[in-house]
Residue, then its C-alpha position, 0 to 999 in steps of 0.5 A: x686362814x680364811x684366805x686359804x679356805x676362799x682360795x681352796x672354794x674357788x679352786x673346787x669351783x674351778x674343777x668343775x668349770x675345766x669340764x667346759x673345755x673336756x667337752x667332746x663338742x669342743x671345736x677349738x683349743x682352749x684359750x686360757x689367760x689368767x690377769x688378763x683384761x677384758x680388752x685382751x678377752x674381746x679380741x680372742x673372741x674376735x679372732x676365734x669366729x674372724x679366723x672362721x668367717x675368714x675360711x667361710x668366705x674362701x670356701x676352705x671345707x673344714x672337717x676335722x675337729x679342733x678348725x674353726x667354724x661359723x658362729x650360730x650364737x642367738x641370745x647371750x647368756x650371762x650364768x652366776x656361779x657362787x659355789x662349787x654345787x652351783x657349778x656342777x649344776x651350771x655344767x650339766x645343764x649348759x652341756x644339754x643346753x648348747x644344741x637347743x640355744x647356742x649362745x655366747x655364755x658368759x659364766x661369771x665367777x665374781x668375788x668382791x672380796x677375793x685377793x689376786x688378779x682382777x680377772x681371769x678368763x677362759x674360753x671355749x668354743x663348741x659345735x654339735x650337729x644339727x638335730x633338723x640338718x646333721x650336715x650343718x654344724x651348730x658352734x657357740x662358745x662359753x666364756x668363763x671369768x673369775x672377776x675379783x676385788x674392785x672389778x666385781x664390784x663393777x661387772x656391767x664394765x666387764x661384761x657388757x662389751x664382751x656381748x653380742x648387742x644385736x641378740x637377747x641377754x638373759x640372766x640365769x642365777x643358780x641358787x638363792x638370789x641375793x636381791x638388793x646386793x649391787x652385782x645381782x642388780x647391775x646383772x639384771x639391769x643388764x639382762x632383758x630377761x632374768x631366770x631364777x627357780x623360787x625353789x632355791x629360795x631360802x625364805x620362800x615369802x621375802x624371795x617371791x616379794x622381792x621378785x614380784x618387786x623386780x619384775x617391773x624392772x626386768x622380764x622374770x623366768x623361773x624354773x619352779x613355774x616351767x616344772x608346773x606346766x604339764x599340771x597346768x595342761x592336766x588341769x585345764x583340760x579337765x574344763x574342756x568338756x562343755x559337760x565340766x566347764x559349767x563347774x569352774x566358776x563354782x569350784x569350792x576347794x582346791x587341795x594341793x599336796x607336795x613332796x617333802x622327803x622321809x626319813x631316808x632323805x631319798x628322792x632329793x633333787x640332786x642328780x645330773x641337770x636336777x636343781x637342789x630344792x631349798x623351798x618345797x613349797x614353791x611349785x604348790x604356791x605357784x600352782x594355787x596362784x595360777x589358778x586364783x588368778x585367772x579366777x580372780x579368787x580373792x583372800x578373805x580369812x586365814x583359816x590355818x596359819x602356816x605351821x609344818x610347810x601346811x596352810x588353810x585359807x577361805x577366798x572369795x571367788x565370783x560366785x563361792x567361798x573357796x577353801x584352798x587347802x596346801x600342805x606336804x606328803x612325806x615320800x621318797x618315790x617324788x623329788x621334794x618340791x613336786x606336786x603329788x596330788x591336786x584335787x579340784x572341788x566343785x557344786x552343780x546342779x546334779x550335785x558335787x563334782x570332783x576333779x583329781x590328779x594323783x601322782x605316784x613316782x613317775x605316774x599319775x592317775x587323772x580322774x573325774x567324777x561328775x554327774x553322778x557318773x563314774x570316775x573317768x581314769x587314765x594314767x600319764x606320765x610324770x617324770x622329774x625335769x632337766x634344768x636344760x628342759x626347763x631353762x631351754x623353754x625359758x629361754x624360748x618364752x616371752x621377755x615378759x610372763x604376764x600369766x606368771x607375774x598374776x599368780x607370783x603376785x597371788x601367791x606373796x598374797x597368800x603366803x602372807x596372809x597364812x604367815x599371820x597367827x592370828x586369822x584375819x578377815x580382811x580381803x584384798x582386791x582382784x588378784x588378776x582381771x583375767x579370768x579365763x582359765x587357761x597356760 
């Protein structure tokens, strides 16, 4: 029974995985071998892009689909699939990718426990015009293996020689990852960069410590941080007027609100290229650490411990107590897991200053009252992310986030401290040396 129900998983993974080669950006007939080995592998890709360096350099013109074309891979990209969600996820996001980065993407279905051949594989190769010189064609191709017993045990032997080794490898593991099992760790050792999204970890605390942990072995991307970008921008401007920015060091309260969906469960993350959203509380811990980081904002009392996704802290800043305030809304109009509101608390010399962006559906409102003036309005957009949008920035980032790595580690702090049921006034050391504000 439990054979048949493995069986019957991996055929639903497969289903979705066919898409790859139903693409219309296919370029050649799929190859599809099932017990193969990776040495066969390797020398159909060979012969692919061998066949299209070979008509490149004998000047043969080829303009009808289905005939090879030159190969304009720049990264590889090795993609996790555990589960029929995650392939449907994986597919969606790869198709709007493939323009953006080509790459060889590897996408590995990998069972330890899975009777049958040790590997299956299958291999297509598309092309898309260029977005910056439509002439010119842009060709990658997807490898997909379904790696079984022993030999998923073993995946650097499987799939290191089938890499480009002169490009970057990233890693992008759809879902929670399971940090410490053997295949997660021969990956990011194979990886120079790792990408995961913290909103997909089951135990928001564990999955940030684990992470902040792996980060001295591999580069760390993660697409709960990309999604908080545009508030990020939002927020710094804010302190660009000289008139404002004498407020930053005196900010007292920072109060985060995020989406947690109503009754009707709408609003959920789960259409085409939108990732699923396990822990809504990441974007909003993320968000409070960035910001205590490059402050350098330290943890002083746990005012209210964690209870219903909501937490109170007291930190101590250079110059004030700061009171961080985070907890969740209830709304269908925002997908749960993004930010609905931040608003910024400071004292000057001509009194209390406030600092605010609310977000209603895909609109937000930025306003500032300062200096005894009236609010300053204005109203931007604020539309849900792709997965392609936020994985193709990550893709473009540097192997090593050095703003990213402050505020996850700021954020573990937190997350801890609030976890305690009883308040504690114990402090922590600087969270980061940088303190100017800034992405």
């Amino acid at each position: 029974m439990a054979r048949t129900a493995a069986a019957q998983r991996e055929l639903a993974v497969h289903r979705r995985l066919m898409r790859f080669g139903e693409s219309e950006t296919l370029a050649t007939p799929m190859w599809e071998q099932l017990g193969t080995t990776v040495t066969d592998v390797e020398a159909q890709l060979a012969r692919l892009w061998g066949a299209a360096e070979a008509a490149k350099e004998s000047d043969t013109i080829f303009t009808e689909k289905g005939l090879p074309h030159a190969r304009t891979s720049v990264l590889n990209l090795i993609v996790t699939v555990v589960g029929a969600a995650a392939a449907e996820r994986v597919v969606e996001t790869m198709e709007r990718l493939g323009v953006r980065h080509p790459s060889r993407a590897i996408v590995l279905v990998a069972d330890p426990e899975a009777q049958g051949d040790p590997i299956d594989a299958r291999i297509s190769t598309h092309c898309h015009n260029s977005p910056a010189t439509p002439a010119e064609r842009i060709c990658y191709e997807e490898v997909v293996l379904t790696v079984r017993g022993e030999c998923a045990e073993h995946l650097t032997g499987v799939v290191a020689p089938l890499l480009i080794h002169d490009l970057p490898t990233y890693v992008w593991w759809p879902g929670d990852p399971p940090f410490g099992n053997p295949v997660f760790d021969q990956l990011v050792e194979l990886g120079d960069r790792l990408i995961i999204d913290s909103s997909d970890f089951l135990e928001l605390l564990t999955g940030m410590r684990r992470l902040a942990n792996l980060r001295h072995r591999a580069g760390v991307g993660d697409l709960a941080w990309e999604r908080l970008s545009v508030w990020q921008e939002r927020i710094a401007q804010f302190f660009d007027a000289p008139r404002f920015r004498r407020y930053l060091p005196n900010l007292s309260r920072m109060h985060v609100r995020y989406a947690i969906p109503g009754a009707g469960g709408g609003g959920a993350r789960v259409g085409p290229g939108l990732s699923t959203c396990a822990q809504p509380m990441a974007q909003a811990m993320l968000l409070a650490g960035w910001l205590a980081a490059r402050l350098n904002w330290r943890r002083h009392t746990t005012l209210q411990a964690l209870s219903d996704g909501a937490l109170r802290l007291r930190l101590e800043g250079p110059h004030e107590m700061v009171e961080l305030w985070i907890e969740p809304e209830t709304t269908d109009e925002v997908p749960p897991g993004e930010l609905t509101s931040v608003r910024l608390r400071a004292y000057g010399e001509t009194g209390a200053a406030e600092f605010i962006i609310d977000r209603k559906g895909g609109e937000a409102t930025v306003a500032t009252n300062a200096d005894g003036m009236t609010a300053l309005l204005r109203r931007i957009t604020l539309e849900p992310s792709q997965d392609a949008e936020l994985l193709s920035q990550q893709l473009a980032a540097e192997v090593k986030d050095a703003v990213y790595e402050s505020a996850l580690r700021a954020a573990v702090i937190f997350l801890a401290a609030a976890r305690s049921s009883e308040p504690s006034e114990a402090t922590s050391g600087p969270i980061s040396p940088v303190q100017e504000l800034g992405g």
